[in-house]
C-alpha positions as YAML, in Angstrom:
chain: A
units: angstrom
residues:
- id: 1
  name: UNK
  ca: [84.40, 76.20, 81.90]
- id: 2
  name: UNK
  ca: [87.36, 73.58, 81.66]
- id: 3
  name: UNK
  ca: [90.12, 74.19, 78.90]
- id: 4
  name: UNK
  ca: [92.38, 71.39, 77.55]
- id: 5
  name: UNK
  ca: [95.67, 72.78, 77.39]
- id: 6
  name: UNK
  ca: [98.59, 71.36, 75.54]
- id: 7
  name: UNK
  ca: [101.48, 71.51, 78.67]
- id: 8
  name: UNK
  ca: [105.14, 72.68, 77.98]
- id: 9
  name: UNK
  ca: [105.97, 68.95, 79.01]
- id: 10
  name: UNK
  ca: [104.50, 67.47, 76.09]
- id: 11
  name: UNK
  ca: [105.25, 69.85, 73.55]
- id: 12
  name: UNK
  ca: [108.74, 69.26, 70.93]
- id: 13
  name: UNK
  ca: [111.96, 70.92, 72.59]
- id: 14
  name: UNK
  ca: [112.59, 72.61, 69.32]
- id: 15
  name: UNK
  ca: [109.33, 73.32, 68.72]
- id: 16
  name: UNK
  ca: [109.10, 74.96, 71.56]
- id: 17
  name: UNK
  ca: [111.56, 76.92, 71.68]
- id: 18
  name: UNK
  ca: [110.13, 78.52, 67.98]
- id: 19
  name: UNK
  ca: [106.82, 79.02, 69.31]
- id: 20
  name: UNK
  ca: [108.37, 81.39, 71.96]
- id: 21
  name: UNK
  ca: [111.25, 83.32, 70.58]
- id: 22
  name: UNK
  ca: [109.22, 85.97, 68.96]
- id: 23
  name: UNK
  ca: [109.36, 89.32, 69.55]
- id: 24
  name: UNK
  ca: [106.65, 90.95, 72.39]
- id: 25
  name: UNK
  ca: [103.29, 91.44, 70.89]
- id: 26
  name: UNK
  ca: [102.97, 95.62, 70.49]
- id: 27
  name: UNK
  ca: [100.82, 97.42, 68.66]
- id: 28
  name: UNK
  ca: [101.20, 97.68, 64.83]
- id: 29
  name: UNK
  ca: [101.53, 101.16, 63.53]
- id: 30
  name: UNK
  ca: [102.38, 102.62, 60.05]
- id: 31
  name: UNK
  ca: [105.12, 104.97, 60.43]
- id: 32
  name: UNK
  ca: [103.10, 108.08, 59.82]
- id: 33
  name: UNK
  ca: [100.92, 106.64, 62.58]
- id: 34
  name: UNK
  ca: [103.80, 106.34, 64.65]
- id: 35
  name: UNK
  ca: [105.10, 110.04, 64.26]
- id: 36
  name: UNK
  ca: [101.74, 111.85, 64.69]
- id: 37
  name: UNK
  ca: [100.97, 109.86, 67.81]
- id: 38
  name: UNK
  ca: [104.25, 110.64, 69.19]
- id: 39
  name: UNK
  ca: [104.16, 114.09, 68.19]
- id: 40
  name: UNK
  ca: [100.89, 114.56, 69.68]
- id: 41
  name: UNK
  ca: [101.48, 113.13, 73.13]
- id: 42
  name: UNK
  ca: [104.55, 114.90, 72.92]
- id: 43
  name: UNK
  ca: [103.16, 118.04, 72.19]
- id: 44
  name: UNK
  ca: [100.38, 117.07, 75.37]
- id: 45
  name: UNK
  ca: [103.29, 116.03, 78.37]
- id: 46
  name: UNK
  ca: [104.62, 119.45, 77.77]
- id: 47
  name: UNK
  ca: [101.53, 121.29, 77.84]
- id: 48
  name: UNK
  ca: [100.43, 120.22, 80.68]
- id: 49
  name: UNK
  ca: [103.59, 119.56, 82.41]
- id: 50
  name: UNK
  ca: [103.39, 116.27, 82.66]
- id: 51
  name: UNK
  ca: [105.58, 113.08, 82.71]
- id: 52
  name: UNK
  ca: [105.70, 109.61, 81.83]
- id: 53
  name: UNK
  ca: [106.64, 107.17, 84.23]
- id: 54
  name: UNK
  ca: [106.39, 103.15, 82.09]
- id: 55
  name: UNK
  ca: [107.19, 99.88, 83.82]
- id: 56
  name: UNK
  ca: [109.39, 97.69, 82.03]
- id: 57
  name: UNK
  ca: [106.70, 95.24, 80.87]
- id: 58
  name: UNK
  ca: [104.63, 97.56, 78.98]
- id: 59
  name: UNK
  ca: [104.76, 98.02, 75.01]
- id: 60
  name: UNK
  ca: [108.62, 99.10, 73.83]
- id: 61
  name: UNK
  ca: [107.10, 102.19, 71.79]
- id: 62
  name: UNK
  ca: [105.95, 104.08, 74.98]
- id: 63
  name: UNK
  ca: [108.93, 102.73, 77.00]
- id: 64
  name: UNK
  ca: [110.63, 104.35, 74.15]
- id: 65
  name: UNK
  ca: [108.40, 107.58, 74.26]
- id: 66
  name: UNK
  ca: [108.82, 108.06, 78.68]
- id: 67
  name: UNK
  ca: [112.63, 107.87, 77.74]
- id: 68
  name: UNK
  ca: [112.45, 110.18, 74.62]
- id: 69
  name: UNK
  ca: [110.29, 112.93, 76.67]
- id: 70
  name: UNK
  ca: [111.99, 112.80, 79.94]
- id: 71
  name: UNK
  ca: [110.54, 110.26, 81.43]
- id: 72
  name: UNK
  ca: [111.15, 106.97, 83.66]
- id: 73
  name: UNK
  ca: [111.31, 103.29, 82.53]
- id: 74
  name: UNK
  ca: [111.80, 101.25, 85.51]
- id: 75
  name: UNK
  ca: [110.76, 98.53, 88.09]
- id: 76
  name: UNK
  ca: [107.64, 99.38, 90.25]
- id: 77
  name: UNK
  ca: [110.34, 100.67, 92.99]
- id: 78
  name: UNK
  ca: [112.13, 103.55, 91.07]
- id: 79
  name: UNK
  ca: [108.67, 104.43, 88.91]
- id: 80
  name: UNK
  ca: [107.32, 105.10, 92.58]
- id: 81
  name: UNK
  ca: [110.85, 107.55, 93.82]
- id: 82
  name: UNK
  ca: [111.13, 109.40, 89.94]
- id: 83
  name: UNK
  ca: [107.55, 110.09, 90.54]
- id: 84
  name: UNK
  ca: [107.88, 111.68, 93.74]
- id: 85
  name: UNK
  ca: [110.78, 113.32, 93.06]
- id: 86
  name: UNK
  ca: [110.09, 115.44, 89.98]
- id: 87
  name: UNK
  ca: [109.08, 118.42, 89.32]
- id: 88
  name: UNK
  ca: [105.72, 117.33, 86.50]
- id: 89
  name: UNK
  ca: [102.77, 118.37, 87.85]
- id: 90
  name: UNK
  ca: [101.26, 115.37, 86.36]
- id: 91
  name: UNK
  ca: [102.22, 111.78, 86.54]
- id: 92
  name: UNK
  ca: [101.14, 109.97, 84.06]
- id: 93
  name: UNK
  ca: [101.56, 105.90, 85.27]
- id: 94
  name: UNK
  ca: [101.84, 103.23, 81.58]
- id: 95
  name: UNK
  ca: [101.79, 99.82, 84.19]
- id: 96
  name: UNK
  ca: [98.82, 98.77, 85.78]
- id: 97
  name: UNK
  ca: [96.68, 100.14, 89.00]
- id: 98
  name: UNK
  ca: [98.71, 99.60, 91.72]
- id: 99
  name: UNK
  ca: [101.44, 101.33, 90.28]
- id: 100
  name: UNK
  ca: [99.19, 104.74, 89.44]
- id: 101
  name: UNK
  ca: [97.75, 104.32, 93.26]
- id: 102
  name: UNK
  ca: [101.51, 104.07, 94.48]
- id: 103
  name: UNK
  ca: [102.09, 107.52, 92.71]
- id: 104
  name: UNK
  ca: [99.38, 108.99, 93.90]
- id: 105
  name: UNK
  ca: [99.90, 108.06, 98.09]
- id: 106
  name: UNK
  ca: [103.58, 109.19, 97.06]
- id: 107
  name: UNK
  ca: [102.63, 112.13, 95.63]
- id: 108
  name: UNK
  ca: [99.21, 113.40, 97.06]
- id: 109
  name: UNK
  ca: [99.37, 116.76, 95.54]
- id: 110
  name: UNK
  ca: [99.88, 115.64, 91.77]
- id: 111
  name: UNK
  ca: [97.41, 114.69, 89.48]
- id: 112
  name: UNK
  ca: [98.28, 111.15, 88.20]
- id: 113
  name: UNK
  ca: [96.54, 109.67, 85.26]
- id: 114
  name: UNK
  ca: [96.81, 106.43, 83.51]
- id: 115
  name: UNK
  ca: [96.34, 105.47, 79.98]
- id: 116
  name: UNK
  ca: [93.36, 102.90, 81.00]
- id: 117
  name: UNK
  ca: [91.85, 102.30, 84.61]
- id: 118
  name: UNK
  ca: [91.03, 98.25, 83.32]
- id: 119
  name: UNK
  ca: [94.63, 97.58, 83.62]
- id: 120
  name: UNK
  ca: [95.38, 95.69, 86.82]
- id: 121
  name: UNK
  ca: [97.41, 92.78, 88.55]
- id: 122
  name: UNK
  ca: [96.67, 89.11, 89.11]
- id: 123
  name: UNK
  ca: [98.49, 89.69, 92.82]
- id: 124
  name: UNK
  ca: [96.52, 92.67, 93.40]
- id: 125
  name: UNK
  ca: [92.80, 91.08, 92.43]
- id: 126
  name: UNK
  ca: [93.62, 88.03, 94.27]
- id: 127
  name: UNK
  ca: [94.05, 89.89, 97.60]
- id: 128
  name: UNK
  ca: [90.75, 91.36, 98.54]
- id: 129
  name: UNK
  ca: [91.63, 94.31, 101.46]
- id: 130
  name: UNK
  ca: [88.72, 92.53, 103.73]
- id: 131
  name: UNK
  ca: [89.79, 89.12, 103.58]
- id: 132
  name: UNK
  ca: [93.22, 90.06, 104.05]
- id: 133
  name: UNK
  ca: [92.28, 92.36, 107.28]
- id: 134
  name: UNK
  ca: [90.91, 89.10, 108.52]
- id: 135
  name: UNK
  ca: [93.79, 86.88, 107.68]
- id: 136
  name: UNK
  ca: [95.99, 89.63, 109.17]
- id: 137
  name: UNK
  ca: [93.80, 89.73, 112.16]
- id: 138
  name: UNK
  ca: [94.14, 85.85, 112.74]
- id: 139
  name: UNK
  ca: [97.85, 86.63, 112.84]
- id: 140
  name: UNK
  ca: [98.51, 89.71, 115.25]
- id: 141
  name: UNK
  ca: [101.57, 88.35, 116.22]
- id: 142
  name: UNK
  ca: [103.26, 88.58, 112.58]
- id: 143
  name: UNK
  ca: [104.55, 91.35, 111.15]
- id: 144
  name: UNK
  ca: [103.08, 92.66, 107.77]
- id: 145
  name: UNK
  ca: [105.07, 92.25, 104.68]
- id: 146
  name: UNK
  ca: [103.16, 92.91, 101.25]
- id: 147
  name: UNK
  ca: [104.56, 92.92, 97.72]
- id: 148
  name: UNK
  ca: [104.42, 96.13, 95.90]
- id: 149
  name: UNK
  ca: [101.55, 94.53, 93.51]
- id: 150
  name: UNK
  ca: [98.68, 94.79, 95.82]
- id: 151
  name: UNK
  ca: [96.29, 97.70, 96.26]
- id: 152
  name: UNK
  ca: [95.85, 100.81, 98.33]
- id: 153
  name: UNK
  ca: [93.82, 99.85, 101.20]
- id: 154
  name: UNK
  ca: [96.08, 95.99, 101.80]
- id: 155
  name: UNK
  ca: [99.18, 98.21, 101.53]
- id: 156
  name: UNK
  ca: [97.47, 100.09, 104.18]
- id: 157
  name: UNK
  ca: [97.02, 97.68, 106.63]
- id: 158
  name: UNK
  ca: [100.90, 96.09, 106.28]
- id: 159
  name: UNK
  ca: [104.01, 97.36, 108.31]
- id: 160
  name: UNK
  ca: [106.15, 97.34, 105.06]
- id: 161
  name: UNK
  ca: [106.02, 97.29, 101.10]
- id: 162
  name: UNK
  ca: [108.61, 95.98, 99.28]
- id: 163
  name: UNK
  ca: [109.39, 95.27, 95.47]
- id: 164
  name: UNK
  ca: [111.45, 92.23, 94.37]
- id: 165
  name: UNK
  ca: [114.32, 93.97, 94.68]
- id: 166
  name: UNK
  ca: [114.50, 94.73, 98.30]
- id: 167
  name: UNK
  ca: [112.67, 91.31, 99.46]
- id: 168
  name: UNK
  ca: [115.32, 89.26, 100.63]
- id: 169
  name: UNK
  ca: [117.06, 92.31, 102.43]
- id: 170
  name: UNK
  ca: [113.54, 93.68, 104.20]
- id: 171
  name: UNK
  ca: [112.69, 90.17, 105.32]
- id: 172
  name: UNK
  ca: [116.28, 89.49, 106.42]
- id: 173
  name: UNK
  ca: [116.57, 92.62, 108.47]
- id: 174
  name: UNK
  ca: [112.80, 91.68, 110.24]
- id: 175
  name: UNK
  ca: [114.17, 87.74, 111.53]
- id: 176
  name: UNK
  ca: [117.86, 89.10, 112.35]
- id: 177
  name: UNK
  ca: [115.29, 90.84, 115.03]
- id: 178
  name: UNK
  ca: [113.57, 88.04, 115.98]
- id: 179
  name: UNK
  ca: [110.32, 89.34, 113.96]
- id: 180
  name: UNK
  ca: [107.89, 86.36, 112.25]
- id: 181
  name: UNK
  ca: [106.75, 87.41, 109.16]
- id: 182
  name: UNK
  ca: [103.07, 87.23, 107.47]
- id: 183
  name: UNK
  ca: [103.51, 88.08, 103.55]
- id: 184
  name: UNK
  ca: [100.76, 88.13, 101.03]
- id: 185
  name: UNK
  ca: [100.14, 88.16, 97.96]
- id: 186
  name: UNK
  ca: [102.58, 86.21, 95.93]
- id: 187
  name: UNK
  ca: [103.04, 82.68, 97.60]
- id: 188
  name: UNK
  ca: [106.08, 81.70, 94.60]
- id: 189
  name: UNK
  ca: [108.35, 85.05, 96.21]
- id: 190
  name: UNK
  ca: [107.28, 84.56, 99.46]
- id: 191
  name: UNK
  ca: [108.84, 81.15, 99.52]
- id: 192
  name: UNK
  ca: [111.99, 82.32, 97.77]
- id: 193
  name: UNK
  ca: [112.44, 84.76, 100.30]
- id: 194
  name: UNK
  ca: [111.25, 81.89, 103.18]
- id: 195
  name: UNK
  ca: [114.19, 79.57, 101.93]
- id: 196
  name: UNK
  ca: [116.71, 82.76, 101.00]
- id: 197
  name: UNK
  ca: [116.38, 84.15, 104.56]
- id: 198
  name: UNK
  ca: [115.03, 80.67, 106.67]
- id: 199
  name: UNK
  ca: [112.82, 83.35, 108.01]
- id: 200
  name: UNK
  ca: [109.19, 82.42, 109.91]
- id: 201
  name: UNK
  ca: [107.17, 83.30, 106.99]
- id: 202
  name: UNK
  ca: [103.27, 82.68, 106.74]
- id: 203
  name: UNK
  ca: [102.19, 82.89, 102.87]
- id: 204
  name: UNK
  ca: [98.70, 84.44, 101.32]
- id: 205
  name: UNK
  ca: [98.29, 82.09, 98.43]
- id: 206
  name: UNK
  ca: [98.39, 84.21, 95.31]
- id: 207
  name: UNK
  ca: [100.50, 84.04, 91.96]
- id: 208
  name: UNK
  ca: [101.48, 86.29, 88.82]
- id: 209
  name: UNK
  ca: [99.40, 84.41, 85.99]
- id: 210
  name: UNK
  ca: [102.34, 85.34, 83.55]
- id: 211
  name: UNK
  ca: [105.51, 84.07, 86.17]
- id: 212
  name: UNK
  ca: [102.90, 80.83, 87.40]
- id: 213
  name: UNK
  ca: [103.44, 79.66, 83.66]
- id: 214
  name: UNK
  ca: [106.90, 79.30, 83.71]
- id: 215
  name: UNK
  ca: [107.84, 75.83, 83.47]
- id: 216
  name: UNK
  ca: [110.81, 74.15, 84.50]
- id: 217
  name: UNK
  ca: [110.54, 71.15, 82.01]
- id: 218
  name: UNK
  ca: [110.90, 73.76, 79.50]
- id: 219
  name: UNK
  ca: [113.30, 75.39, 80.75]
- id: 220
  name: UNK
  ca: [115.38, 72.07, 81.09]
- id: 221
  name: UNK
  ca: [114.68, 71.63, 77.26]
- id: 222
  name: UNK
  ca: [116.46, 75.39, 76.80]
- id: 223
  name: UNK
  ca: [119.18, 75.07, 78.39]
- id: 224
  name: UNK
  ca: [119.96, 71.15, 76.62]
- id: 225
  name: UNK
  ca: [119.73, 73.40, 73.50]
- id: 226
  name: UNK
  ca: [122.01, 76.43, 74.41]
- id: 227
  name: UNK
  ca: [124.09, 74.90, 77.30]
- id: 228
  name: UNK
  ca: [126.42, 78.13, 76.84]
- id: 229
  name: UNK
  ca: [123.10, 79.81, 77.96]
- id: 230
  name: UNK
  ca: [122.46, 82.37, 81.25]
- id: 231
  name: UNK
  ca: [119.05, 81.24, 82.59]
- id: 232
  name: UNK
  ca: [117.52, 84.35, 84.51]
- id: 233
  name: UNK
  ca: [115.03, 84.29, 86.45]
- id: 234
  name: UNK
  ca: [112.21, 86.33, 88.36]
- id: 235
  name: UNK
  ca: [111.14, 85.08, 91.80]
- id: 236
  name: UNK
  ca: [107.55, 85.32, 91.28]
- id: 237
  name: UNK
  ca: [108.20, 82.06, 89.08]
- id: 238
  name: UNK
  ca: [107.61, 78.59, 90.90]
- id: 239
  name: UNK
  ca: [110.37, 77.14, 92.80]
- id: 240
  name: UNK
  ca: [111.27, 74.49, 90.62]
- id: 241
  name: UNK
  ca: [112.24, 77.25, 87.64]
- id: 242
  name: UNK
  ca: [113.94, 79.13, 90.13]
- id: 243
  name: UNK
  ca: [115.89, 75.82, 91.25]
- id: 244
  name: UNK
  ca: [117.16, 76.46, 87.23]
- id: 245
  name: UNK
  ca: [118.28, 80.06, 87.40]
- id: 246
  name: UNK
  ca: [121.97, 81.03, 87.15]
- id: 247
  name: UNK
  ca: [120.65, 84.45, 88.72]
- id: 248
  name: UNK
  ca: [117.45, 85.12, 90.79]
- id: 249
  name: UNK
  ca: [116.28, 88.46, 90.54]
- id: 250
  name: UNK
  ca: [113.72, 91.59, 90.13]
- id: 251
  name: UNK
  ca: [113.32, 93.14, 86.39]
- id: 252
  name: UNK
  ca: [116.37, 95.55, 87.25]
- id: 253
  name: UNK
  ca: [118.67, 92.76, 88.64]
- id: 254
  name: UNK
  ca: [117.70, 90.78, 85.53]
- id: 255
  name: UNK
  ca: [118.81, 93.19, 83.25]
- id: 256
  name: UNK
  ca: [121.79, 94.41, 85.59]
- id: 257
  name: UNK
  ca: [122.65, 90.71, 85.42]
- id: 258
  name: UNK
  ca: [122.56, 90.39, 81.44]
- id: 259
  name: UNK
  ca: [124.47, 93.66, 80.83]
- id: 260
  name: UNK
  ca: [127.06, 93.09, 83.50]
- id: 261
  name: UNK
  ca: [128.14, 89.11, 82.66]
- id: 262
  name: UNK
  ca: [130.55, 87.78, 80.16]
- id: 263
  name: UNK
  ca: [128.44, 85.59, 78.86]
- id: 264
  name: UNK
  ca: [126.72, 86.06, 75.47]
- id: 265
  name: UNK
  ca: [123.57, 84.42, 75.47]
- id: 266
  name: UNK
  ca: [120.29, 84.56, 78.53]
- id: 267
  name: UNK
  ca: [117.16, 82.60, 78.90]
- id: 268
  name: UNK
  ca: [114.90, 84.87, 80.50]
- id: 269
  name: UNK
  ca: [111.95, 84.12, 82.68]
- id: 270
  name: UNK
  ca: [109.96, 86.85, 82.93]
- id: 271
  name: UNK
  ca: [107.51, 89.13, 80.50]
- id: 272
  name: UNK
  ca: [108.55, 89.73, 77.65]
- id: 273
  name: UNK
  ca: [108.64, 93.57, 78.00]
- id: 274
  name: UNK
  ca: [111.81, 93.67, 79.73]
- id: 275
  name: UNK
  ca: [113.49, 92.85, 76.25]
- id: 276
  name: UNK
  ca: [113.52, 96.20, 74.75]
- id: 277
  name: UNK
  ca: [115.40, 97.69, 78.05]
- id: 278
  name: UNK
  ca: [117.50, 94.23, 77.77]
- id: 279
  name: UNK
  ca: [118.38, 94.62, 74.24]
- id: 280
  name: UNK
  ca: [119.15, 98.65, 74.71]
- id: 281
  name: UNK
  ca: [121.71, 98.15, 77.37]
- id: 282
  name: UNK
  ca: [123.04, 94.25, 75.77]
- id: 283
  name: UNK
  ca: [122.77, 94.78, 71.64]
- id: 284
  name: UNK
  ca: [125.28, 92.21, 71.55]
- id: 285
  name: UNK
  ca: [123.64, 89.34, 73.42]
- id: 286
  name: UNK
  ca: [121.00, 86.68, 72.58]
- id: 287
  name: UNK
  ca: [117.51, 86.98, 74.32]
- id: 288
  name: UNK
  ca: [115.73, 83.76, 74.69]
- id: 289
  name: UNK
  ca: [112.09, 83.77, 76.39]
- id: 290
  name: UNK
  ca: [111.46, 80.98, 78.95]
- id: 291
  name: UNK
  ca: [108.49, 78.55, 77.50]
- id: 292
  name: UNK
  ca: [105.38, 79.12, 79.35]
- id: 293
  name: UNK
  ca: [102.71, 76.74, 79.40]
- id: 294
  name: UNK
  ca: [101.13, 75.32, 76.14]
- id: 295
  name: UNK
  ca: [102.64, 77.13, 72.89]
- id: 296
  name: UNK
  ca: [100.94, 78.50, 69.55]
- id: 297
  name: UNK
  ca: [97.26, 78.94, 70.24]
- id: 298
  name: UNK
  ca: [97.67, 77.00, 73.73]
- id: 299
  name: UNK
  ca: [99.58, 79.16, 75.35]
- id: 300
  name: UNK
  ca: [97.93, 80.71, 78.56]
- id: 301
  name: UNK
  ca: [100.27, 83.67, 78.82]
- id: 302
  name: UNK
  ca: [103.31, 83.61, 76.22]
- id: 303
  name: UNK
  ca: [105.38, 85.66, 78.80]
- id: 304
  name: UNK
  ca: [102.99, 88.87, 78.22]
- id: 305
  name: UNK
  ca: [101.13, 90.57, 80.56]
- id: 306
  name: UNK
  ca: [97.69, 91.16, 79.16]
- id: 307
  name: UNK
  ca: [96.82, 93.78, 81.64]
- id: 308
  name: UNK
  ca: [100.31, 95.99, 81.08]
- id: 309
  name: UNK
  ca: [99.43, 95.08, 77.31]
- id: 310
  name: UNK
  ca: [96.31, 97.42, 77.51]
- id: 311
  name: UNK
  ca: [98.63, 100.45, 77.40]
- id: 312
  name: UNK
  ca: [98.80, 101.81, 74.09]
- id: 313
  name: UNK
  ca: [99.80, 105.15, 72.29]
- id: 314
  name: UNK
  ca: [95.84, 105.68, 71.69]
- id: 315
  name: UNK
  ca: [94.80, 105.81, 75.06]
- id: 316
  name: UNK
  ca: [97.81, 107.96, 76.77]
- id: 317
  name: UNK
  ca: [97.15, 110.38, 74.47]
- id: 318
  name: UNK
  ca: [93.56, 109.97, 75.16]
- id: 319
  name: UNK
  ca: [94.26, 110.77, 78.80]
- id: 320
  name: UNK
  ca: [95.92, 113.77, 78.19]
- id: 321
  name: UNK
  ca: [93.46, 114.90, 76.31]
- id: 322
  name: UNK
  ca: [90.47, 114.22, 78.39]
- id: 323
  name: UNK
  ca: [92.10, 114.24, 81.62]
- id: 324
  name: UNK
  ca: [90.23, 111.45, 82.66]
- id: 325
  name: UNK
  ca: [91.37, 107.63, 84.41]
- id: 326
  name: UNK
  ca: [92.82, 109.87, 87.36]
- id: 327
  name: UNK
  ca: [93.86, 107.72, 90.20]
- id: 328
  name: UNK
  ca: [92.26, 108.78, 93.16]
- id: 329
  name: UNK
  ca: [93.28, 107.34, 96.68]
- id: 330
  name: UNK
  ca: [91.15, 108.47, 99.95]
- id: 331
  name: UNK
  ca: [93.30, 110.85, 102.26]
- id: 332
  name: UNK
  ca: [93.14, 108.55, 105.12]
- id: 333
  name: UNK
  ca: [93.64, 105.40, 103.44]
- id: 334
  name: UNK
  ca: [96.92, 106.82, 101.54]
- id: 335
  name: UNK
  ca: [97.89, 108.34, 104.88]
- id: 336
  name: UNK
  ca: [98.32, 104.56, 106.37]
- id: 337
  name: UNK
  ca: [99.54, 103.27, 103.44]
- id: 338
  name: UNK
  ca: [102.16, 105.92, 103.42]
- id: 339
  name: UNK
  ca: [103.81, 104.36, 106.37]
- id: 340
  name: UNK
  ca: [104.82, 100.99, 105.17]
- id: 341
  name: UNK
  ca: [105.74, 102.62, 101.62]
- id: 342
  name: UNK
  ca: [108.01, 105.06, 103.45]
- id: 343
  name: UNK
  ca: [109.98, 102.56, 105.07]
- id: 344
  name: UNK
  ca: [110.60, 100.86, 102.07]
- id: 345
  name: UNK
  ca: [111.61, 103.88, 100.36]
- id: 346
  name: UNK
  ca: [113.76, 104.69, 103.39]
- id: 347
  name: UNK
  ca: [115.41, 101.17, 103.80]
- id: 348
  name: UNK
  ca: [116.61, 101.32, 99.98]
- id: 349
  name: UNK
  ca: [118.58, 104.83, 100.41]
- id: 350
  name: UNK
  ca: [121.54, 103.32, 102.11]
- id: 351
  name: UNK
  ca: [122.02, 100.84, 99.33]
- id: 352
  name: UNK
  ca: [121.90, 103.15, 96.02]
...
């Protein structure tokens, strides 16, 4: 059924800009809620000898928590090479699927749970393994790029994963040896990469339902306001917001970018999760949120995630003490989809 949506075009600049300057939605806690579900999960990683590995977009208090116990907060790239690399005999993945399933072909021999099985990926549903092995198929002369976000078995039929961060350098290194390129899923990346690189790239048509919203009207509107103001920018946005960025990057770049530049103030376009990390390593900068689409009771995603919102302090301690939402990935399938993710693991060493 058909929604009427109020656009970002049509909405007051200032107006705007109130309806998206507040903080991310978490969940609300008393504080001797807070400390006995802390305690407890604490209490539960070390039991078990387990670790928390949380993506940047999910709620601050467990980003807080997976730093607090030992843990990882980080893009989907360097949540995939902590996990491999330590020593926890459980991984426990706060992100959504694709990220747990990455663990898991990673690290075969580790139990990885997640805090909810429900949480997932708008790139990752729209790119249905069988209609992709057709798509490929049509293609056999292009070599397989896919975006980190996708699942299992379509990471298993590509020749490499990448993240946001490696991209431009991946895709660069493929057409500096003549390669054409077939990427899937997100269509907004893929053609920041196809202009970055002037690479031959043939695009699956998918999109992050939080980046799509990004608008560059309101962006425009921003930056008239604060023209002193940084405008940063992920490249699963749409081309005409990334046409606005000062800097064009992944979720670590982003927050490299705010920590490492003079300036004082940032528009930000990209979920709202990243601020906690932001405001950790930049307490003496401003934070403005790029305007999605609509505002108020309109707005179709308010620069949240509502998948990585799932993840709560209830249901990762509920994991650990069930044990249940463990990511499973066939042998087979995470043996093929090993390949592609080793090479991107193995491409990225020479840069750190």
């Amino acid at each position: 059924m058909s929604q009427k949506l109020v656009s970002a075009e049509t909405v007051d600049s200032r107006s705007l800009v109130q309806a998206h300057l507040a903080e991310p939605a978490v969940h609300q806690y008393s504080e001797e809620e807070l400390e006995l579900w802390r305690e407890r999960i604490k209490r539960l990683l070390k039991e078990q000898n387990a670790v928390l590995v949380a993506h940047y977009y999910t709620d601050p208090l467990i980003q807080a928590l997976a730093e607090e116990t030992g843990g990882c907060v980080s893009d989907s790239l360097e949540m995939a090479r902590f996990g491999a690399e330590h020593q926890a005999d459980t991984l426990v993945v706060a992100g959504v699927k694709f990220m747990g399933e990455t663990a898991k072909i990673l690290t075969p021999n580790k139990r990885v749970l997640m805090p909810t099985l429900e949480a997932t990926c708008s790139l990752d549903l729209g790119c249905p393994p069988e209609e992709f092995a057709t798509f490929c198929d049509q293609h056999p002369d292009r070599t397989v790029v896919v975006y980190a976000n996708t699942s299992a078995a379509v990471k298993a039929r590509a020749d490499w994963v990448v993240t946001s961060s490696i991209a431009l350098d991946v895709v660069d290194h493929l057409d500096a040896n003549g390669e054409k390129i077939l990427w899937a899923p997100d269509k907004h990346l893929g053609s920041y990469v196809q202009r970055e690189t002037g690479a031959d790239v043939l695009l699956w048509n998918g999109s992050c339902i939080v980046h799509e919203e990004f608008k560059a009207k309101g962006v425009e509107d921003l930056k008239a306001l604060y023209p002193d103001a940084v405008v940063l920018v992920h490249p699963e946005s749409p081309a005409a917001v990334v046409e606005l960025a000062d800097v064009v990057g992944s979720t670590s770049q982003i927050i490299n970018a705010a920590k490492t530049r003079p300036e004082k103030r940032f528009i930000v376009a990209t979920d709202q999760g990243i601020f906690y990390k932001m405001q950790q390593q930049c307490p003496d900068k401003e934070l403005i949120i790029a305007p999605t689409a609509g505002a108020g009771a309109t707005c179709r995603s308010c620069a949240n995630c509502p998948w990585m919102a799932m993840n709560s302090l209830e249901n990762l301690c509920g994991v650990l003490e069930r044990g249940d939402n463990e990511i499973l990935v066939d042998p087979e399938l995470g043996r093929r989809a090993m390949m592609p993710l080793q090479r991107m693991l193995d491409f990225r060493k020479p840069l750190d």
